[in-house]
N, C-alpha and C positions, 0 to 999 in steps of 0.2 A: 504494500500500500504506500503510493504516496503522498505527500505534507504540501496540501496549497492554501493560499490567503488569499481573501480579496483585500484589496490596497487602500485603502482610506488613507482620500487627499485633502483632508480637512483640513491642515498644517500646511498644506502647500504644495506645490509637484514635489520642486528640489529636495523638501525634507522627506517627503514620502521614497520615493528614488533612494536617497540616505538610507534610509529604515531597510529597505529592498537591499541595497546592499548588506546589512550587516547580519538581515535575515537570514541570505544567502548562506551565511559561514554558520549561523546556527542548524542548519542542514533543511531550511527551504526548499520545495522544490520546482513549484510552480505560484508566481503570482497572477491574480487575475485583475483589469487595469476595466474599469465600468466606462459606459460612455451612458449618460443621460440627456441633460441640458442644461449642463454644467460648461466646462471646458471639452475642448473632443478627446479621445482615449487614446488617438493615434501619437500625439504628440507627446503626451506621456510617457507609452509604450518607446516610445526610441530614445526618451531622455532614460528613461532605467534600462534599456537594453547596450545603451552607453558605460552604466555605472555598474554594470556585473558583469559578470564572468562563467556561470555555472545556470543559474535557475531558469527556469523556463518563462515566456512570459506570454499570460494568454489576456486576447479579448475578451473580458464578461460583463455585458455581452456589445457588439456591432450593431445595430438595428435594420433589420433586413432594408427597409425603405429608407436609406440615408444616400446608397450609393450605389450606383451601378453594379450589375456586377463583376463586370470586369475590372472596376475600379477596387472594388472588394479584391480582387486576385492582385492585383498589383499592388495594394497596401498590404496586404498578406507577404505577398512577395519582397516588398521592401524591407518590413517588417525580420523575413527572416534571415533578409541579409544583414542586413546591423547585427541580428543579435547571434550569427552565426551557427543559424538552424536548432533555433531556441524560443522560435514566432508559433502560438496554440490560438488558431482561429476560434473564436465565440460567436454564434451567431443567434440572434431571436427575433422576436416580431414585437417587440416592447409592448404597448398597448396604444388603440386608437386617442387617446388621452397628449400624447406627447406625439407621436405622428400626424397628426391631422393638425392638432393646438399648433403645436411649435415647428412642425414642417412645413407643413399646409400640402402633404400627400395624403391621397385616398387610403386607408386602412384595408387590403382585403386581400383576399386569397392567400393569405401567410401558410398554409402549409406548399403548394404548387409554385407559391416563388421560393421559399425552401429550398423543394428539388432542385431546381432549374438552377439558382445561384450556384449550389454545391455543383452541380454538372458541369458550368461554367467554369467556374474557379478551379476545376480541378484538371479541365482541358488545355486552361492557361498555364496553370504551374510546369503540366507534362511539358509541353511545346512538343508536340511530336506530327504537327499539322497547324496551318491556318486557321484562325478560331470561325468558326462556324456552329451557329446552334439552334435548330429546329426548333423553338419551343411556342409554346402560345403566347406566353409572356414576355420572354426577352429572344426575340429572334435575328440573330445574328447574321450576316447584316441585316439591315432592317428590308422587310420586304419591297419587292417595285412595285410603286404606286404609294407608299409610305415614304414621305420624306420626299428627299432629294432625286435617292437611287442614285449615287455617286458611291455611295458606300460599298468596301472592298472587303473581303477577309483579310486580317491580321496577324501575324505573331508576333507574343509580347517579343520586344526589342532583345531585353533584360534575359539572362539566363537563370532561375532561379537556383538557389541552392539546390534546392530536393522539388521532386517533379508532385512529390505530394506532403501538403501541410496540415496535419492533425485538425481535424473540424469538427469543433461541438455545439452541441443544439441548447438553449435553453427551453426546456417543454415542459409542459403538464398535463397538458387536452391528453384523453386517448390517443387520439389520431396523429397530434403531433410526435406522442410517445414512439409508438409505432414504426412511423416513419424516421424518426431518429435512430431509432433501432435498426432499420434497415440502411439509411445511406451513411450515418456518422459513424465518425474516428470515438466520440464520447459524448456524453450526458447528460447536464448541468441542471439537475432538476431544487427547488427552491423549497423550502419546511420537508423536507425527508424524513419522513418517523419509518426507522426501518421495519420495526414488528408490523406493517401494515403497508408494507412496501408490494410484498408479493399477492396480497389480494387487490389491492390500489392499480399496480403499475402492472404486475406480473402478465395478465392476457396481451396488452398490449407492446411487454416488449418479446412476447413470445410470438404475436402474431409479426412483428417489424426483423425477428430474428431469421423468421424463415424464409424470408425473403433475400437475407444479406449476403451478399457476396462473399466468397472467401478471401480475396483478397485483403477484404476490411479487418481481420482480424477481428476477435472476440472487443465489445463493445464497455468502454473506461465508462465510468461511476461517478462523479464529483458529486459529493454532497458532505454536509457536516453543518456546524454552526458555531455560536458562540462556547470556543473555552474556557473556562477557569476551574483553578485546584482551592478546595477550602471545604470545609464543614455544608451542612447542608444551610443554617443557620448562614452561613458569610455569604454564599453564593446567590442564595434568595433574591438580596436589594438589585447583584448585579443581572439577574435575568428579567428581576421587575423593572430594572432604568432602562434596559439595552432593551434587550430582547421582547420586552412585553408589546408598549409603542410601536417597534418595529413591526411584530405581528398583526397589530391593530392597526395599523394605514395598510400594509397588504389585503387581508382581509378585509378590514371595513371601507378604504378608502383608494385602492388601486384598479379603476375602472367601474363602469353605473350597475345597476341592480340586474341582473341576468348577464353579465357581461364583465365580471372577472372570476378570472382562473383562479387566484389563489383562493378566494369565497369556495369554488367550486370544486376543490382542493380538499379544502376543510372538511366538506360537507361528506365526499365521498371517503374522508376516515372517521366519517360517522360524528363529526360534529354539528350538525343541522342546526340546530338550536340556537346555540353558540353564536356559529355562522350568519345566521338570520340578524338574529340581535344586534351582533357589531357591525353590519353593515347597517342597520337602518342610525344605530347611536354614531356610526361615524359620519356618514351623510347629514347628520342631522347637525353635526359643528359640535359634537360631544365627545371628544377624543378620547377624555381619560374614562370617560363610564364605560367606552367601548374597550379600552386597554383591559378596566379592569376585568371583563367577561372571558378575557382569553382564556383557555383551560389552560390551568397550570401543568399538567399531564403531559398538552401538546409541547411547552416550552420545556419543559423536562428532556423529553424522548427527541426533542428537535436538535440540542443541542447538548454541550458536553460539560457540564457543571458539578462539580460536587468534591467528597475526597478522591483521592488517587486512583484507588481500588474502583470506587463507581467510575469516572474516567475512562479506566481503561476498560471495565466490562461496557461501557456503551461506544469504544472503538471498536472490538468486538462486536458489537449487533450490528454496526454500520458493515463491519467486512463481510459478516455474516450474511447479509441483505443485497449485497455485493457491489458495495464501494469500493472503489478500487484509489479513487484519489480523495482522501480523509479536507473538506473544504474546512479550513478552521476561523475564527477571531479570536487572536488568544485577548485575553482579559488578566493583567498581572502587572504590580510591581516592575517587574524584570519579563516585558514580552519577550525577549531573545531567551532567556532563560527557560521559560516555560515552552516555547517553539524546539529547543534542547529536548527537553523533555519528551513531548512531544512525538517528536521524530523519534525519539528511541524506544515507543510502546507501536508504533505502527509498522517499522521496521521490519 
């Protein structure tokens, strides 16, 4: 199993990058660099692929409608030149909330541009032919009678390092499951409670498995949550500050009423109720009534909190459930210390 973070740039890129570094040597192995509607992730991603040497550094996530996709395969591509074939493609469909709002693109068909992106980007990395690509959605070149019809087939310029760059889905939906299961390098799925992984997730990535090529090799895991080591008594305040909140805009406040995933998430590991409740208290401009509803169960099982012994028996469930890359936020005094540690119970 191995040891990823996602990177919090609240301090700043350059300190963040800092931390990425130092992470590194406490045996790191994968950062993931978010892109919202903040700053972009790309720019990030090459200032810490500057300042290390060893860890890998993945998109989490790209947002399928931000960029082309062939612009997607050439930032990939650049990407894994800087960091010398150390670039882990993320890719999701964020929610209609941030694409429509702050892009001002149409929201749809997020699993079919899926496909077609990964098809793309993976004919570009190869170079083994002119990019050319039949699809409905991004067809290359663009048809006659579309456009100019000046357009030519291409090969990128650029040689890439490796002709294929590890590509992972952020999903939840069934269908997205599935399909990840079938075309992706890995995983990236969000609240993971392993005990309820295999009736939640299982059909779906059994029906996406048999589909899957052999060449893809068996399909990487990312999941995990907030870290910390202490009594159950010490860890408490820090799942109620962090991690509660957190849950509570996911669930109650991350896209409208029939029309978020992690609501629908919830629901299907039989939290309905729950579910119900913090979505109407958090639309309603009631954050902390909604916070407090969260089942503490779920924030338990979601994440890795308590003494040592509990710790490591809930890395254990996670491998068990079959994580393969343990996603962490350590929470400590000494987060390189505990990242130490860490690394040494997944090992």
């Amino acid at each position: 199993m191995q040891l990823s973070m996602q990177l919090s740039y609240a301090g700043g890129f350059k300190e963040a990058a800092n931390q990425v570094a130092a992470l590194e040597k406490a045996g790191l192995d994968l950062v993931w660099v978010a892109e919202a509607y903040g700053f972009d992730g790309v720019s990030l991603m090459g200032y810490v692929a500057a300042k290390t040497e060893r860890v890998q550094i993945g998109a989490g996530i790209l947002p399928l409608y931000t960029r082309t996709p062939t612009l997607l395969a050439m930032t990939a591509a650049g990407l894994d030149a800087l960091s010398d074939g150390r670039f882990v493609l993320g890719l999701g469909a964020s929610g209609p909330q941030v694409i429509e709002g702050f892009h001002g693109v149409k929201y749809d068909k997020p699993l079919a541009r899926t496909r077609e992106i990964i098809e793309i980007c993976r004919k570009v990395w190869a170079r083994e032919a002119k990019l050319e690509h039949d699809g409905p959605l991004y067809p290359l070149p663009l048809p006659e009678g579309d456009g100019t019809g000046l357009g030519k087939p291409l090969k990128i310029i650029a040689h890439p390092v490796r002709p294929r760059i590890p590509t992972y889905v952020a999903a939840l939906g069934e269908k997205n499951v599935a399909l990840t299961a079938e075309i992706a390098d890995g995983w990236l799925p969000l609240f993971f409670l392993p005990e309820k992984a295999k009736e939640v997730f299982g059909p779906s990535l059994a029906a996406g498995e048999a589909k899957r090529a052999a060449d893809l090799g068996p399909l990487d895991i990312c999941a995990g949550g907030i870290a910390c080591i202490g009594e159950f008594d010490e860890v408490r305040p820090i799942l109620d500050m962090a991690a509660r909140p957190m849950a509570a805009l996911y669930i109650g406040g991350m896209g409208a009423k029939g029309r978020n995933f992690y609501n629908a998430l919830v629901c299907r590991y039989g939290y309905e109720k729950e579910a119900a409740e913090i979505q109407d208290l958090y639309l309603a401009g009631k954050k902390q009534e909604a916070a407090a509803l969260v089942p503490d169960e779920l924030l338990e099982l979601t994440n890795l909190c308590g003494p040592a012994g509990f710790v490591q028996e809930r890395i254990a469930a996670f491998k068990e459930a079959g994580v393969t890359v343990l996603n962490v936020t350590p929470v400590a005094p000494d987060p390189i210390a505990l990242t130490e540690q860490l690394k040494g119970w997944v090992a």
